[in-house]
C-alpha positions as CSV (number, residue, x, y, z in Angstrom):
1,X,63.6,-31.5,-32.5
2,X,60.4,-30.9,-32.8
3,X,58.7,-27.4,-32.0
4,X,55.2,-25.5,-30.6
5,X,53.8,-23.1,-32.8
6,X,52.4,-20.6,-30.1
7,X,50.2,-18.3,-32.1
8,X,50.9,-14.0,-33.1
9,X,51.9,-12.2,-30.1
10,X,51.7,-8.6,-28.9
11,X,53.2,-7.0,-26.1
12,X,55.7,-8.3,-23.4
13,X,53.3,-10.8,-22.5
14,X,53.3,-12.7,-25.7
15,X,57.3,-12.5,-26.0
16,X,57.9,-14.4,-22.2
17,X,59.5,-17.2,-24.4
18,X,61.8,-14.9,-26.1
19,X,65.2,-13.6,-25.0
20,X,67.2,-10.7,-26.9
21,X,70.5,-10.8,-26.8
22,X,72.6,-7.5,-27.0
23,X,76.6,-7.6,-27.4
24,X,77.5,-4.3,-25.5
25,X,81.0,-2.6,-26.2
26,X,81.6,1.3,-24.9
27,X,77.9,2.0,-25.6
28,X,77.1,4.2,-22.7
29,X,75.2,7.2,-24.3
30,X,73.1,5.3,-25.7
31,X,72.1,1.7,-24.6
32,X,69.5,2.8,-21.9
33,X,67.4,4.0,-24.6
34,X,68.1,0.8,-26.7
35,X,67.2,-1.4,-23.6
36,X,64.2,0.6,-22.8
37,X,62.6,0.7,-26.2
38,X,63.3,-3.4,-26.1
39,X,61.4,-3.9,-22.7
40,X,57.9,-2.6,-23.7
41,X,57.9,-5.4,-26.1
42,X,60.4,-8.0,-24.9
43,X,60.5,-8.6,-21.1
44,X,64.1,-10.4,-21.2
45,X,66.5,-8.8,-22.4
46,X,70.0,-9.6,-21.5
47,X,73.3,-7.6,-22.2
48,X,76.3,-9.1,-22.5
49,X,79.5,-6.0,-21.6
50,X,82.3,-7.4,-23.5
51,X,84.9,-5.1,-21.4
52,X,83.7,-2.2,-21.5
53,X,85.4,0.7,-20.3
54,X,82.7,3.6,-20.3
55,X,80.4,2.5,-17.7
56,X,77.4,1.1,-20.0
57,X,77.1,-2.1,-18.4
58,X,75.9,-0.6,-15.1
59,X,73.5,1.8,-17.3
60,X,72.3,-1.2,-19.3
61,X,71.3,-3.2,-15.7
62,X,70.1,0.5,-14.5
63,X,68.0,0.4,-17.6
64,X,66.3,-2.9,-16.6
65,X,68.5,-5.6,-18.3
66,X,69.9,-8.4,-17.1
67,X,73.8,-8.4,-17.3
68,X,76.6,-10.6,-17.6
69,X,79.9,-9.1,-17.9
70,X,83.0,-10.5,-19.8
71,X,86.3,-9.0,-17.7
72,X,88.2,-8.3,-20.5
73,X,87.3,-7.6,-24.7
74,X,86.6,-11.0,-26.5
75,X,84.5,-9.9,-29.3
76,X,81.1,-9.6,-30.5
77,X,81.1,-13.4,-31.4
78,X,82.3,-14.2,-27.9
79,X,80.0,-12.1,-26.3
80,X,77.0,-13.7,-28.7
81,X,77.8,-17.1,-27.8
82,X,77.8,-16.0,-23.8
83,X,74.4,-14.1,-24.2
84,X,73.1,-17.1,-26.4
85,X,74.2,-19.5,-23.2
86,X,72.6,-17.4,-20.7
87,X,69.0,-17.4,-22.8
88,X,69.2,-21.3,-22.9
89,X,69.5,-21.7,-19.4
90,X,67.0,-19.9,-19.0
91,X,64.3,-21.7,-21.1
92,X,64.6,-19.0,-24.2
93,X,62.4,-20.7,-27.2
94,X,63.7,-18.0,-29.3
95,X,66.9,-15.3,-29.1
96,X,66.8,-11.9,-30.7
97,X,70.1,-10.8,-31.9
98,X,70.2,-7.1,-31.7
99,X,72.8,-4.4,-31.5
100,X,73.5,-1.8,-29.3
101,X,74.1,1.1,-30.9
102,X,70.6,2.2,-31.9
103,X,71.0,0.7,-35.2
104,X,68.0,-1.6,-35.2
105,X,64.1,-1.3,-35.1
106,X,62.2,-2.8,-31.9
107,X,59.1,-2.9,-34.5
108,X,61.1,-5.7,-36.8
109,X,62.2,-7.7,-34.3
110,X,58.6,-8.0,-33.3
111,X,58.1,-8.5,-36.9
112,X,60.5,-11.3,-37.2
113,X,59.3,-13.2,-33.9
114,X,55.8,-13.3,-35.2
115,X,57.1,-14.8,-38.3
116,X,59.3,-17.2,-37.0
117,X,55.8,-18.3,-34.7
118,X,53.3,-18.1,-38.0
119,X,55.7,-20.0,-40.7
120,X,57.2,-22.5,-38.0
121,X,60.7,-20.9,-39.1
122,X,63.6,-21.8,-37.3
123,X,66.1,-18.7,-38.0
124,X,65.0,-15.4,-39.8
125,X,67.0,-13.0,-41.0
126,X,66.9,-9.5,-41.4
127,X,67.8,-8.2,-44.6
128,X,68.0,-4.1,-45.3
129,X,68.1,-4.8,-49.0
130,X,64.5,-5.8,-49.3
131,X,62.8,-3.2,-49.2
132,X,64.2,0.9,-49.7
133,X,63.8,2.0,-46.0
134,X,67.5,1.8,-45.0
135,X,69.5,4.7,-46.3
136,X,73.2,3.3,-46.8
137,X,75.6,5.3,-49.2
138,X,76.9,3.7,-52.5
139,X,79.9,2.1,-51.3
140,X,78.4,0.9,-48.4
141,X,76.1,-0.7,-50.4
142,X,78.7,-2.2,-52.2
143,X,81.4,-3.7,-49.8
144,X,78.4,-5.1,-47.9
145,X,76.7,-6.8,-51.4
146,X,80.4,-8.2,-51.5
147,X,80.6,-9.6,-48.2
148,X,77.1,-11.3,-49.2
149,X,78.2,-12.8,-52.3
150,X,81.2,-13.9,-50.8
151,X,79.6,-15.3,-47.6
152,X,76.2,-17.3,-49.8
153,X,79.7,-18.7,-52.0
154,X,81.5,-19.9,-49.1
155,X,78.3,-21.0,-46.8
156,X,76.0,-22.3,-50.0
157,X,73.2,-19.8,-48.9
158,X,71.0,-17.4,-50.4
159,X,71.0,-14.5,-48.5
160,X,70.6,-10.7,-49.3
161,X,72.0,-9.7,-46.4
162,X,74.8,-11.6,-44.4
163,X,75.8,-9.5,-42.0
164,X,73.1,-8.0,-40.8
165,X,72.9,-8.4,-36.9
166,X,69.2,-8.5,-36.4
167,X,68.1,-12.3,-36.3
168,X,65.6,-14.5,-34.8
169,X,67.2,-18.0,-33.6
170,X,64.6,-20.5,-32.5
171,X,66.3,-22.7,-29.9
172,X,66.5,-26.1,-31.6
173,X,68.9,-24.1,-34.3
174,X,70.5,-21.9,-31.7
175,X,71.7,-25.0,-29.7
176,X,73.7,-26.0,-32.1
177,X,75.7,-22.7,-32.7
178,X,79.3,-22.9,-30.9
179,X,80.4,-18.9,-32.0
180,X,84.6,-19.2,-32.0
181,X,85.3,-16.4,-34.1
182,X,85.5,-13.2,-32.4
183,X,85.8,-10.5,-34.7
184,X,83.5,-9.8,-37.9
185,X,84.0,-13.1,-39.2
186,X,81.3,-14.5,-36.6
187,X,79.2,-13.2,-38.5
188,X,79.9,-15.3,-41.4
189,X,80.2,-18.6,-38.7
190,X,77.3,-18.4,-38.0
191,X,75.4,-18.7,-40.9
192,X,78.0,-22.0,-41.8
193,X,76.5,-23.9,-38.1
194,X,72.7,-22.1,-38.7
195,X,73.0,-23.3,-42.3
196,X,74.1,-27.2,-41.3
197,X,70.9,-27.1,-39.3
198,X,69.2,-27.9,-42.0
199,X,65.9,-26.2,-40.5
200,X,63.7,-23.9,-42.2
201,X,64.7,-20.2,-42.4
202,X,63.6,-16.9,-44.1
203,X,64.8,-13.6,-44.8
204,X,62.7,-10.5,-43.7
205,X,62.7,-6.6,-44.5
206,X,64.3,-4.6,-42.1
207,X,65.3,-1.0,-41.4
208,X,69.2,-0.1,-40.3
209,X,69.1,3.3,-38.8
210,X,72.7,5.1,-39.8
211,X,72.7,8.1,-37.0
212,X,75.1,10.7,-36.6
213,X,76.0,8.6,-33.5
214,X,76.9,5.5,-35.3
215,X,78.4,7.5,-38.3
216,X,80.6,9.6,-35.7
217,X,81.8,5.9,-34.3
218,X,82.7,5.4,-38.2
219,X,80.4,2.3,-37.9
220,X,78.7,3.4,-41.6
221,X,81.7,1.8,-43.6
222,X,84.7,1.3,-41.5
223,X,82.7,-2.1,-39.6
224,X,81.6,-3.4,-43.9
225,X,85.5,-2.7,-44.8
226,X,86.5,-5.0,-41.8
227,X,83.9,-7.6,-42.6
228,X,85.4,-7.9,-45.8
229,X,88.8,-8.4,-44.8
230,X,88.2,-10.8,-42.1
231,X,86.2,-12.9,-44.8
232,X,89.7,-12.8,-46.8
233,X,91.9,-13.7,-43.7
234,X,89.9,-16.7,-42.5
């Protein structure tokens, strides 16, 4: 399919073409400062509450973004595939996949979009082993280098990072992405349907912010550990 190549943007104005998806899961303290870091960059920004039970759906909308709610827990990949719906319908030439705990950088999402625009790349992925800004502990560091190397064996890639969930998804590629996993292993799926796109992608430096909120949540190793397993179990 072929594809515009709208020049470097800056501000919301620039980013109209671009939607940022954010899987939202008991995220209530802090997804209005997530959501309103997003919108002096991005104007659409849509959350997808995957069940919720702490109210951060309503704060997300409050906050200024659009919602779609999922009645029950399906799953980050679930909730992905609903948010990456939503953006299509709505004429998204590119998703940003970005988390909701705080953990990502408004500044490389930018970043990515205006790489995806300059190099004509379909998908771009953000990789905190890069460059040194992201400060993971040892075994961190290493349960996530084995998820990669198990994840480039099993998908033929050559990434650095594989589950990172910062990406940039142009909408040729992201069309064909049918998310059916709805734990970790999404993660893995889909880099397997981005990578039988064939289209051209790239990896960029990024920054992973681990805060005392996420390491309270036990998000610093306990969400590698299950990575890992779900890679075994598929």
């Amino acid at each position: 399919m072929a594809s515009s190549r709208p020049g470097r943007t800056t501000g919301t104005a620039g980013n109209g073409d671009a939607w940022v998806v954010i899987p939202l899961y008991n995220e209530a303290t802090v997804i209005a400062g997530v959501v309103q870091e997003l919108m002096a960059t991005f104007p659409n920004v849509v959350c997808v509450d995957d069940g919720s039970r702490d109210g951060g759906g309503r704060i997300a909308g409050e906050a200024g973004a659009r919602l779609v709610s999922h009645p029950i827990n399906l799953g980050q990949g679930a909730a992905l595939q609903t948010g990456f719906e939503y953006a299509l319908e709505r004429g998204a030439h590119y998703v940003v996949t970005f988390d909701a705990d705080g953990q990502h950088r408004v500044e490389d999402a930018s970043a990515m979009i205006d790489r995806a625009r300059e190099e004509d790349l379909a998908i771009v992925f953000g990789s905190r082993f890069l460059d040194d800004r992201t400060k993971a502990g040892l075994m961190k560091r290493i349960v996530l280098k084995t998820a990669t190397t198990v994840t480039n064996w099993s998908t033929r890639t050559k990434l650095t990072d594989a589950h990172n969930g910062l990406r940039v998804i142009r909408q040729d590629a992201l069309r064909r992405v049918k998310l059916r996993q709805d734990r970790m292993a999404h993660g893995t799926e889909i880099i397997v349907q981005l990578g039988r796109t064939q289209l051209p992608y790239a990896e960029h430096p990024v920054e992973v912010l681990y805060t005392d909120y996420s390491k309270a949540k036990g998000q610093s190793l306990l969400n590698s550990v299950n990575i890992l397993i779900d890679l075994f179990i598929r």
